[in-house]
C-alpha positions, 0 to 999 in steps of 0.5 A: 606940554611937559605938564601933559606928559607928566599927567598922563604918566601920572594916570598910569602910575595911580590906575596901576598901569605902572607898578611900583618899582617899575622902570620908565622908558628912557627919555628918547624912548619917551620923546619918541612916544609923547613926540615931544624934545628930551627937555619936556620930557625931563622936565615931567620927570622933574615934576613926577619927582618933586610930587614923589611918583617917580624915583631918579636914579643916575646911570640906572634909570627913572622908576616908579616909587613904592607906594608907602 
């Protein structure tokens, strides 16, 4: 299910959706969406990152990465 989530946030990063340096909602935010648990959520955040999409910031959010 989390390869789901990340490709759908995936989509929404590279159509532009969702601008570089763009804040992600939280991840209750994104469980309640997606109608999913935190732990797929944050398992797609850790997918999206390891694929250099998104930035983790502990104690300020997820955000989408600068483009180079």
């Amino acid at each position: 299910m989390y390869d789901q989530v990340a490709a759908d946030i995936a989509a929404d990063i590279t159509s532009g959706a969702l601008a570089p340096g763009a804040r992600l909602p939280t991840e209750i935010e994104l469980a309640a969406q997606y109608q999913v648990s935190r732990v797929t959520i944050r398992r797609a955040v850790k997918e999206l990152s390891g694929r250099g999409l998104v930035v983790v910031s502990h104690g300020r959010g997820t955000f989408v990465a600068e483009r180079p």
